[in-house]
C-alpha positions in Angstrom: -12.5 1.0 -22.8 -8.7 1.1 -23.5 -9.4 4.6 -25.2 -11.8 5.8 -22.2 -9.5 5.1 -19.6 -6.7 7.6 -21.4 -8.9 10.6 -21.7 -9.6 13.7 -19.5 -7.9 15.8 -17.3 -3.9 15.7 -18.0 -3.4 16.8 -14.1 -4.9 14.8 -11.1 -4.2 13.3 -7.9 -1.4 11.3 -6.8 0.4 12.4 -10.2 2.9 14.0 -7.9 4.1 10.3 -6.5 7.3 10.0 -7.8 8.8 6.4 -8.3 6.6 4.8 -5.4 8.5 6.6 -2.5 7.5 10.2 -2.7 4.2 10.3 0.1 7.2 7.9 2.2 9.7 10.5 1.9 7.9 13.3 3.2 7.8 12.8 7.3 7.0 9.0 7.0 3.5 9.6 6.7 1.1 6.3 5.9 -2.8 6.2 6.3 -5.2 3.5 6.5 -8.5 2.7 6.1 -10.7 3.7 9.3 -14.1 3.6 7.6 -16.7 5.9 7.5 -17.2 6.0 3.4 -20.5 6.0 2.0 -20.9 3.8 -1.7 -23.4 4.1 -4.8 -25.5 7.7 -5.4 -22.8 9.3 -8.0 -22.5 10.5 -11.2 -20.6 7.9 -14.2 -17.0 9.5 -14.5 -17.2 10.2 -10.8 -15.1 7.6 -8.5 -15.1 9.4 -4.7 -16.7 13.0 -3.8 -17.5 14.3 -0.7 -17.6 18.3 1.0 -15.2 20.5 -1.3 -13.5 16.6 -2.7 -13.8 15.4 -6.4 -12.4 12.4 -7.7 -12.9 11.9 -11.6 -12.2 8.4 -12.4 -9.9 9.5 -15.5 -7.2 11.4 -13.6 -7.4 8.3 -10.9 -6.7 5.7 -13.5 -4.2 7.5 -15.0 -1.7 7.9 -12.3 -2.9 4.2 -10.8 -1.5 2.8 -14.6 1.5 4.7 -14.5 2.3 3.8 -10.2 1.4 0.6 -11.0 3.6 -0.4 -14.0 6.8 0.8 -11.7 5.7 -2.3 -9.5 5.5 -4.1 -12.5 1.2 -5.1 -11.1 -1.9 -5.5 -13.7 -4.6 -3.1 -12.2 -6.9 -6.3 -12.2 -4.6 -7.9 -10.0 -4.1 -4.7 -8.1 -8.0 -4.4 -7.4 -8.3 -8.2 -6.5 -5.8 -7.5 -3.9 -7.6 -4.5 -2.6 -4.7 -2.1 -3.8 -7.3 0.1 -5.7 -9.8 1.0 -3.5 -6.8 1.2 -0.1 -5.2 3.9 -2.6 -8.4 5.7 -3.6 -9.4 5.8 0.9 -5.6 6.9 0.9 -6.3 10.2 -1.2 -8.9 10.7 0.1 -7.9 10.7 3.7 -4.8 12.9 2.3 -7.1 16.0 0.7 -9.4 15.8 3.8 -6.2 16.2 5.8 -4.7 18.9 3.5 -8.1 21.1 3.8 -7.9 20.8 7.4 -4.4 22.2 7.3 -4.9 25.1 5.4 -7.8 25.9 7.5 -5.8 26.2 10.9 -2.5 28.1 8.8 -0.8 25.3 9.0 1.7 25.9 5.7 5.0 24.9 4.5 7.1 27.9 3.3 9.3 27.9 0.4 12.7 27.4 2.5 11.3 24.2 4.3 9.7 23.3 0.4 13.2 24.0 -1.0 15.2 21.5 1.5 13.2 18.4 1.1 13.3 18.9 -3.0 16.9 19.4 -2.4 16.8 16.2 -0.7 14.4 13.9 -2.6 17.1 15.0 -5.8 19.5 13.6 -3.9 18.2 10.5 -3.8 17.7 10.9 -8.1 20.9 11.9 -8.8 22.1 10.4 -11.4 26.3 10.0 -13.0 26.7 12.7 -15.8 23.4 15.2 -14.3 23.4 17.3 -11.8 20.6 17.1 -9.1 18.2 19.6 -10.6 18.4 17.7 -14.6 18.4 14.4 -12.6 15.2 15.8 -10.9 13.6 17.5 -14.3 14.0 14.4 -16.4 12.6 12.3 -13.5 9.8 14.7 -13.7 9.2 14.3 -17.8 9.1 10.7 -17.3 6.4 10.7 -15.4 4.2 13.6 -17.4 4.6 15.7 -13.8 5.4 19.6 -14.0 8.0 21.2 -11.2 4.8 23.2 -10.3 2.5 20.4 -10.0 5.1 18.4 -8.1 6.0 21.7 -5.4 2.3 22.5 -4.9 2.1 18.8 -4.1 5.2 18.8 -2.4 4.2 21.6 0.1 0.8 19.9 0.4 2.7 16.4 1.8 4.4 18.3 4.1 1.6 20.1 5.9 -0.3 17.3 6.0 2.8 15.7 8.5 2.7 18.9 10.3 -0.7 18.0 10.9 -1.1 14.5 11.9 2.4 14.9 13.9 0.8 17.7 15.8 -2.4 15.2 16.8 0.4 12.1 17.3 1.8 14.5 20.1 -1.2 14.9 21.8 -1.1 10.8 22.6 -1.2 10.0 26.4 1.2 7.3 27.9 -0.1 3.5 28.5 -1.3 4.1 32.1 0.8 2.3 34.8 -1.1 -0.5 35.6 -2.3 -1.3 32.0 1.4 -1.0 31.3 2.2 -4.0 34.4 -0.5 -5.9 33.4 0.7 -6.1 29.9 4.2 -6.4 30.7 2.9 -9.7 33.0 1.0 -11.1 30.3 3.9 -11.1 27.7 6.7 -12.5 29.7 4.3 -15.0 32.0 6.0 -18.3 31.7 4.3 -21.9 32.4 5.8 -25.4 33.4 3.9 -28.1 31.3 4.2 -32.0 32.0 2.7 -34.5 29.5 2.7 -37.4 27.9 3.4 -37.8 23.8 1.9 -40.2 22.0 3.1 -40.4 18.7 1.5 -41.9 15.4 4.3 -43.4 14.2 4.7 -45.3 17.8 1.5 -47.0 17.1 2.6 -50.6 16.0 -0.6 -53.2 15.8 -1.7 -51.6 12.2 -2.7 -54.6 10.0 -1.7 -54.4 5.7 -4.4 -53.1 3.8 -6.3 -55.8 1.4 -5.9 -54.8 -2.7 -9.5 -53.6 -2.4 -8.7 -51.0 0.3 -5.2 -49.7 -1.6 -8.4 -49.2 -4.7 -10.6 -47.3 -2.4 -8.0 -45.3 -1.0 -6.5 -44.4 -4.4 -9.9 -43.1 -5.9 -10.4 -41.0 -3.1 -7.8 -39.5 -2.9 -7.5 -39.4 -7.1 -7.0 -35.5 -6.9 -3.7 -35.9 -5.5 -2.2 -37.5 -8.5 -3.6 -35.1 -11.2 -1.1 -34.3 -14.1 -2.9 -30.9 -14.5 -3.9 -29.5 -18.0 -1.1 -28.1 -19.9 -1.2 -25.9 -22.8 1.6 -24.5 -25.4 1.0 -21.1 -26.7 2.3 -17.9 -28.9 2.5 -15.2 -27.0 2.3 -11.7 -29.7 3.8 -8.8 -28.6 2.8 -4.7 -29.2 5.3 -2.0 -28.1 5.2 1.5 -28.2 9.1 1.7 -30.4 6.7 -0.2 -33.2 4.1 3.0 -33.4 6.6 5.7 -32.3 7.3 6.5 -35.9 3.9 7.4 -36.7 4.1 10.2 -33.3 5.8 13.5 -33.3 4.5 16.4 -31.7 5.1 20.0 -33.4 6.0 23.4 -31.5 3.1 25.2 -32.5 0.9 22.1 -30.9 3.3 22.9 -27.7 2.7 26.3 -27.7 -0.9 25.2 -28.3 -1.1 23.4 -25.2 1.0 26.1 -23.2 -1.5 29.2 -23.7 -4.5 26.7 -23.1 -3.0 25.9 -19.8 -1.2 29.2 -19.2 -2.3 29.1 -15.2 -0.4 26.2 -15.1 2.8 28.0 -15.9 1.7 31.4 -13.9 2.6 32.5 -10.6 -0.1 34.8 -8.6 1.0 37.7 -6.9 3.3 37.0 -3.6 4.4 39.0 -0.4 7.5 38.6 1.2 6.5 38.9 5.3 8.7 39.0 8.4 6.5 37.6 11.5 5.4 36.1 14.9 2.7 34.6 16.2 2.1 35.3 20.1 -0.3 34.0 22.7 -2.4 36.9 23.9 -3.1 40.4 22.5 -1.2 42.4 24.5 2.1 41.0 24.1 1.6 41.3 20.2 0.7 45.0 20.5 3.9 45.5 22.4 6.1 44.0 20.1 4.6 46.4 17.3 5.2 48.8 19.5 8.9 48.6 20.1 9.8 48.2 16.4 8.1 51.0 15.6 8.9 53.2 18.4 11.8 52.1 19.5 13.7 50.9 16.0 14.9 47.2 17.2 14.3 44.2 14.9 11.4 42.3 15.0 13.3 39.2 16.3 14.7 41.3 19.1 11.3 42.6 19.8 9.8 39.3 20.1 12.5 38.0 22.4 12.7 41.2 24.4 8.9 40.9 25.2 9.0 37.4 25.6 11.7 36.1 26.8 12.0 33.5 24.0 12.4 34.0 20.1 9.9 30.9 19.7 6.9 32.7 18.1 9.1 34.9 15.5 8.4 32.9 12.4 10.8 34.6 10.8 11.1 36.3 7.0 9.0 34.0 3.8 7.5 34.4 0.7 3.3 33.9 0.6 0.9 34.0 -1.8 -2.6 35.0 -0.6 -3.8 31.2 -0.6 -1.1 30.3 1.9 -2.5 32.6 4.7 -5.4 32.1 7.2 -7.9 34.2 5.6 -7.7 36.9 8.3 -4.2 37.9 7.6 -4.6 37.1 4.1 -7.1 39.7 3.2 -5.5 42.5 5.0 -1.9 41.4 3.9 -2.6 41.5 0.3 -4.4 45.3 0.9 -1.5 46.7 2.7 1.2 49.1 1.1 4.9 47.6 1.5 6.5 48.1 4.2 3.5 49.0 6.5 2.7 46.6 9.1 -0.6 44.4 9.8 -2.3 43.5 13.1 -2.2 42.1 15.9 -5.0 40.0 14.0 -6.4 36.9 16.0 -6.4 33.5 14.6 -6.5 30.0 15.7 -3.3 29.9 16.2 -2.7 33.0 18.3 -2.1 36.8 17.5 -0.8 37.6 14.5 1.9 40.4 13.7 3.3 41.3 10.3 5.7 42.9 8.2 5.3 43.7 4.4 8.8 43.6 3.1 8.3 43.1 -0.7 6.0 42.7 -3.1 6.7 40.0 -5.7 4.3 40.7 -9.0 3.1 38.2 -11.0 5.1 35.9 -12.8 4.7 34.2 -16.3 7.2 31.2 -16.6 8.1 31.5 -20.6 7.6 29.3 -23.4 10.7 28.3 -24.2 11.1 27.8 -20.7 8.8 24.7 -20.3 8.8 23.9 -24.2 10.9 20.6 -23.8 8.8 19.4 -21.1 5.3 20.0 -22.8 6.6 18.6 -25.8 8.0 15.2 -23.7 4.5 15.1 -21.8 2.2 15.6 -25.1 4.2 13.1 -26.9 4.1 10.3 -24.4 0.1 10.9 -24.4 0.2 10.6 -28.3 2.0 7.6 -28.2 -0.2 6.1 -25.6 -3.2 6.8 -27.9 -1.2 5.4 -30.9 -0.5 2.6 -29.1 -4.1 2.2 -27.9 -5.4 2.5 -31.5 -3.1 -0.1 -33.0 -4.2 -2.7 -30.4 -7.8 -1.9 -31.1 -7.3 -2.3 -34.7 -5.3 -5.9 -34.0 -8.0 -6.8 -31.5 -10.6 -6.4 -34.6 -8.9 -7.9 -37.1 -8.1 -11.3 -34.8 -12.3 -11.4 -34.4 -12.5 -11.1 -37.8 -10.3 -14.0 -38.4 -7.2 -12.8 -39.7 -4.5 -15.0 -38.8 -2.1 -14.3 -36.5 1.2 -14.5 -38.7 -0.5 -12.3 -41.1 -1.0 -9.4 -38.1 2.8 -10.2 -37.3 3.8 -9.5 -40.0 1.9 -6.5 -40.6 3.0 -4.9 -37.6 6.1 -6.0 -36.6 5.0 -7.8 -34.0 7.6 -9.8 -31.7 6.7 -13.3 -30.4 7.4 -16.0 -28.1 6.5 -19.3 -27.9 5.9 -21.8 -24.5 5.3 -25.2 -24.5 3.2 -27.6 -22.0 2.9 -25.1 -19.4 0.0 -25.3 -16.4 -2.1 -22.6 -15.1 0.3 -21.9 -13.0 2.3 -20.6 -15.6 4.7 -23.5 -14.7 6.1 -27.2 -16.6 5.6 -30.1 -14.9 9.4 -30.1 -13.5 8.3 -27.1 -11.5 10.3 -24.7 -14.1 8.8 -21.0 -14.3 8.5 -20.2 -17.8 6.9 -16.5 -17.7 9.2 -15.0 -15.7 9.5 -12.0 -18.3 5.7 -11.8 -17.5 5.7 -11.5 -13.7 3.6 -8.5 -13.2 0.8 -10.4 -15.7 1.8 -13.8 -15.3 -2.5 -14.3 -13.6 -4.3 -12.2 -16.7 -2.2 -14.1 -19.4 -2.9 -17.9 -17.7 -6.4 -16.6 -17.3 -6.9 -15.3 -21.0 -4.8 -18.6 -22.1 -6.9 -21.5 -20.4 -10.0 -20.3 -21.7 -10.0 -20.7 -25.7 -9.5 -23.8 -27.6 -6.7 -24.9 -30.1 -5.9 -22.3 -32.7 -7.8 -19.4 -31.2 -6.5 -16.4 -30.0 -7.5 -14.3 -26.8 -8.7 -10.8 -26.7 -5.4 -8.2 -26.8 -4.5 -7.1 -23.0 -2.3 -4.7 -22.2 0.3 -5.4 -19.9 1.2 -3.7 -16.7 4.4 -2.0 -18.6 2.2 -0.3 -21.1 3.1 -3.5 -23.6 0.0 -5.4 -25.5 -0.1 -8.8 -25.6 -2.1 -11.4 -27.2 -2.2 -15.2 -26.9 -2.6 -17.9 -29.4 -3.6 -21.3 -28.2 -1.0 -24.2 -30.1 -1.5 -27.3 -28.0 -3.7 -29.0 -25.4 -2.6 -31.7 -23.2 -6.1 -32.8 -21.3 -6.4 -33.5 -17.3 -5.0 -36.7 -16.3 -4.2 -38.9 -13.4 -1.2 -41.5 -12.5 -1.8 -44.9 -13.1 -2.9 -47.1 -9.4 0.2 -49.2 -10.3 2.9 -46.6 -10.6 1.5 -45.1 -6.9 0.7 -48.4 -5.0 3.4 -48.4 -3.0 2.6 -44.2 -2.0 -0.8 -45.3 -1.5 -0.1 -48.5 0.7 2.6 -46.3 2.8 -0.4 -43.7 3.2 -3.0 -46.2 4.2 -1.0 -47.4 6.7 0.1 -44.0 8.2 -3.7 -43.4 8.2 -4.4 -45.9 10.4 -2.3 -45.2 12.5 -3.0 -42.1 13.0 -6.8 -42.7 14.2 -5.6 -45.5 15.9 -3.4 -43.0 18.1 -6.8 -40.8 18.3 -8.3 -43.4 19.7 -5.7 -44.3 22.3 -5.3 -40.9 23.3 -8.8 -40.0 23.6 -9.4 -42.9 26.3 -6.5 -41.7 28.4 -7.9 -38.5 28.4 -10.9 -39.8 29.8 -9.3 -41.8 32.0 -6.8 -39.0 33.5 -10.2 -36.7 33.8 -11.8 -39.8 35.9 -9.6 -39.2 38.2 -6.4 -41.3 37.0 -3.0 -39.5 37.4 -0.8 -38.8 34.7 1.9 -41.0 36.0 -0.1 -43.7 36.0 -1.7 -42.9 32.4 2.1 -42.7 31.2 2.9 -46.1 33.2 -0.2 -47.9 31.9 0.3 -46.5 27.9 4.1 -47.7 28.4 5.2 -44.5 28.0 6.8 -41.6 30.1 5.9 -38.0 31.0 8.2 -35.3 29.5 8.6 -32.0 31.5 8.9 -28.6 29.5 9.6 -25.4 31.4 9.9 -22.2 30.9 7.3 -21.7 27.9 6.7 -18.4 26.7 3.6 -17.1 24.4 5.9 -16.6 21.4 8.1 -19.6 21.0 7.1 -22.9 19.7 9.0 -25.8 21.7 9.1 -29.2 19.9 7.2 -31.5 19.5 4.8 -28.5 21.0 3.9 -26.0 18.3 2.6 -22.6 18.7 -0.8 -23.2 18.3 0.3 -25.8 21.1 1.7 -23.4 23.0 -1.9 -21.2 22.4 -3.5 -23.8 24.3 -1.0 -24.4 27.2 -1.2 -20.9 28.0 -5.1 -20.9 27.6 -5.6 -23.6 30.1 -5.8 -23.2 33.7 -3.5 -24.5 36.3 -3.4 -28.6 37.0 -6.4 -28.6 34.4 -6.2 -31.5 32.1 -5.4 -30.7 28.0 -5.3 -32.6 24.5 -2.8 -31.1 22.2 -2.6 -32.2 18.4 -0.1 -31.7 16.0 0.9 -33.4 12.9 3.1 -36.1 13.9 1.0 -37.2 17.1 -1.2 -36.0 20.3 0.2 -34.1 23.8 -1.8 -35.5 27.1 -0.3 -33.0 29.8 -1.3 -30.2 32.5 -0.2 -27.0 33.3 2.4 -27.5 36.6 3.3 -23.8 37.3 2.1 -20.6 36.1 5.4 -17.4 36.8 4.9 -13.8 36.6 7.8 -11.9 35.8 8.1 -9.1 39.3 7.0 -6.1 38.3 9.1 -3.9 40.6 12.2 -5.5 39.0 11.5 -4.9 35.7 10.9 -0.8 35.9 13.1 -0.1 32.7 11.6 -2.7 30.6 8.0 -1.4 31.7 9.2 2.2 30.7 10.3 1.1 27.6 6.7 -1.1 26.9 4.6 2.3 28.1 7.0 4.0 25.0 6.3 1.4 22.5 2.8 1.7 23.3 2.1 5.5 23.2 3.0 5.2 19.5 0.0 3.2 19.2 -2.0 5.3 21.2 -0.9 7.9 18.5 -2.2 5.8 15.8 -5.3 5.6 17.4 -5.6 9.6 18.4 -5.1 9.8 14.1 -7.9 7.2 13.2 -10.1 9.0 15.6 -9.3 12.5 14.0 -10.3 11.0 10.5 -13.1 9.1 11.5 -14.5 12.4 12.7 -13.8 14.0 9.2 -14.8 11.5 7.2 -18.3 12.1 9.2 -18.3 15.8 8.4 -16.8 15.6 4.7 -19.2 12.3 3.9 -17.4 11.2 1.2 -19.1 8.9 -1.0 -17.0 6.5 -3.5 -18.3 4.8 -6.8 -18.0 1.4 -6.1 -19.5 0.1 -9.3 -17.3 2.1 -11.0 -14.1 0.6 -9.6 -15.9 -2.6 -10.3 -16.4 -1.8 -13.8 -13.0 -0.2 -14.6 -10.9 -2.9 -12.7 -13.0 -5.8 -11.7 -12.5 -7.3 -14.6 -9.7 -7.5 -17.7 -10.0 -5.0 -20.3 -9.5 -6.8 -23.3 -10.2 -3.8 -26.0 
């Protein structure tokens, strides 16, 4: 399994995230789920597919690991969590999007491609580099080349185009929805009741030996001393296997000519120009540049009074047009012009300044790189094949000092931890472990004395394997050392029903038609007067599930409200809406807040709709199998 999950394609999906924050850093851009995924029906090594969308679950795994052991999180414990399958619906929603930007033309041009890597280096720079090193080792580090990271780059950033374009469209809350809501947030109640505490309730009699016994065995749980185990925790790291790794330059060049399209740019066209609104106005504007000798900027704003639809002078390869322009673009001489051609964005005008030819980035070039990326696979394998070959010898039998010592090994003893990974003083003692504190317990608290668990690899890449030194069995505290607890308890219990009971009868009573004063006068008690509550603030002794129910209950209508130290008899006095007409700027502002919703909503809508055309289908059973449980070989 350990093997399987390293194999395939070197490129993939989301290998262009860059230290978690790369998909952040590119317009602020987050998706999530809004359904519409199909499950089952595909083929073994396939994990999502849909119209035009492939998913192979080795490039997924591969860039989930590497993601994942920068957040220092097991992928077990990232697919309990539902981390798995919310990035798998993330990628997907992101190629959906990216199709559906190329097909309008929406793309990002090598200038606007250019400032944000000038600005995502800034953020890498490091003492000693300068941004571009600081961004090239960055990029060896995580097995990315500058090509695969621009191409996904220029993908992010169309895909913000995009969705901002549809977040745009988003109507404001209507008026009255907006008056209605700002009512219903700042409505404010007057509550009167009377508090009846459990700890006011005085007539509790002591509880007989026989009832302390009783109360003590049910309530036996509470006064567990939980399992604890000691154990040898065996380390594998990659520095103990890197000697047996080196990668030569004709393996380099090897890999270079076998992925020579990799390292290859396609012919390109520098074009000058503008997208206008109706046919005519396009034809005029060709027109006066060629007739008349004026720029094409000038020629645009001449004819239409505004420079907005001059797009200005960019670089394009035949992939980054709409195919319209494309075709006819990459058939015209340079310096000819091309159109007006309609699109869906408008008419479309052009200039063929240059053309670029192909370009071959050179060996030596990228030699450093391929070298760095072929050598961290190696190791991984390496590392992969040692902790097979320690995983077989342990269920052979060899002994664990003997594998130690074999292969360098580092360990680390713990003594009378619990499954929480904790001593019985509370003290935390994995905290090196953090990330796979959960698979390590796990593994650890199922074998006996003197065996050893299966090897698992660690979130960091590490393998680790446990050896089981010492079991302390479940136990309980003695009824002696926690009478005086359990008598304390017993009597706090009483109590407590006791107050139940009072409290229930002057509910009855107030609902019979009794007033609360006279409830209050007859329990010996008094009514306390809270004004002002709001929906979001919890008032003592009121809590906000309290404060749920106050605002939940009708006017002069008669409520019980529980809490932990007692019971609320009260009713609602006075029910204030905040004046509407007063409150103009603060309902302005709400209508604001609320169209960014309304945004949100206009985006799931959009992808629900895709999701319906591209009917993506994801392996569910192959998640399951991959990450639903441990891999232990």
């Amino acid at each position: 399994m350990l093997r399987a999950m390293r194999d395939g394609t070197k490129g993939g999906f989301l290998k262009y995230i860059l230290l978690g924050f790369m998909a952040m850093a590119v317009g602020g851009l987050v998706l999530t789920d809004v359904g519409g995924f199909f499950r089952g029906g595909l083929g073994t090594n396939v994990v999502a597919k849909g119209k035009g969308i492939e998913i192979g679950i080795q490039e997924f795994d591969r860039t989930v690991r590497r993601v994942l052991a920068r957040q220092g999180l097991a992928p077990s414990e990232a697919y309990r969590m539902g981390l798995i399958d919310q990035a798998l619906r993330n990628e997907i929603q992101t190629r959906i999007l990216a199709k559906e930007a190329q097909k309008i033309g929406i793309y990002a041009n090598d200038t606007v491609v250019a400032q944000e890597i000038g600005r995502l280096s800034e953020s890498l720079s490091i003492e000693g580099m300068t941004k571009s090193e600081a961004l090239r080792t960055t990029l060896r580090s995580q097995g990315i080349t500058e090509d695969e990271f621009v191409t996904a780059l220029r993908n992010e950033i169309s895909v913000t185009i995009l969705t901002q374009a549809i977040a745009t469209n988003a109507r404001e809350l209507p008026l009255e929805q907006a008056k209605a809501l700002y009512q219903f947030q700042n409505e404010a109640r007057d509550f009167e009741g009377i508090v009846l505490t459990h700890a006011s309730v005085s007539d509790v009699e002591q509880p007989s030996e026989e009832n302390l016994q009783k109360f003590y065995e049910a309530r036996k749980i509470e006064f567990a001393i939980p399992e604890q185990r000691s154990i040898t925790l065996a380390t594998l790291k990659s520095d103990m296997v890197a000697k047996n790794v080196s990668i030569t330059d004709e393996e380099a060049k090897a890999y270079y000519d076998q992925n020579i399209i990799t390292y290859s740019k396609p012919e390109r066209r520098t074009l000058e120009q503008a997208i206008l609104k109706d046919q005519a106005s396009a034809q005029e504007i060709l027109n006066r540049i060629q007739d008349k000798n004026v720029s094409f900027e000038q020629a645009v704003e001449d004819v239409t009074e505004s420079k907005d639809g001059y797009l200005g002078e960019n670089a394009f390869g035949k992939d980054s047009l709409i195919e319209a322009v494309s075709e006819q673009v990459f058939a015209a001489e340079k310096g000819s012009f091309v159109g007006p051609v309609e699109t869906p964005l408008g008419w479309n005008i052009v200039l063929v300044k240059d053309i670029i030819e192909p370009q071959v980035t050179p060996f030596e070039e990228v030699k450093r790189s391929i070298k760095d990326n072929l050598l961290n696979d190696r190791l991984a394998d390496e590392l992969i094949e040692a902790a097979n070959t320690l995983d077989d010898q342990l269920a052979s039998g060899e002994p664990l000092e003997t594998l130690v010592s074999e292969l360098g090994l580092t360990t680390e003893s713990f003594s009378k931890i619990t499954v929480s990974g904790t001593t019985l003083d509370g003290t935390d003692r994995l905290k090196g472990y953090e990330g796979d504190k959960a698979k390590i317990l796990e593994a650890a608290f199922d074998y006996d004395i003197g065996e050893s668990t299966p090897v698992m690899e660690m979130a960091d890449g590490r393998f680790v394997v446990a050896r089981i030194d010492e079991i302390v069995p479940l136990s309980y505290k003695p009824f002696e050392e926690v009478r005086s607890q359990i008598q304390n308890d017993w009597i706090n219990e009483q109590k407590r029903l006791s107050n139940q009971l009072r409290a229930s009868q002057m509910l009855q009573s107030i609902q019979g038609g009794m007033s609360l004063a006279d409830a209050a006068k007859e329990a010996g008690s008094r009514i306390q007067t809270f004004t002002k509550l709001n929906r979001a603030e919890a008032k003592n002794p009121m809590t906000l599930p309290n404060i749920r129910q106050v605002f939940s209950a009708a006017q002069g209508e008669t409520i019980q409200l529980n809490n932990n130290d007692g019971i609320i008899i009260g009713q609602v006095k006075n029910i204030t809406l905040p004046d509407v007409e007063k409150s103009s700027d603060k309902i302005a502002e709400l209508r604001e807040q609320n169209s960014e919703y309304l945004a949100q909503e206009y985006l799931g809508q959009y992808l629900t709709a895709l999701l319906n055309e591209y009917k993506v289908q994801i392996n569910a059973a192959l998640l399951q199998q991959v990450y639903g449980e441990t891999p232990t070989s």
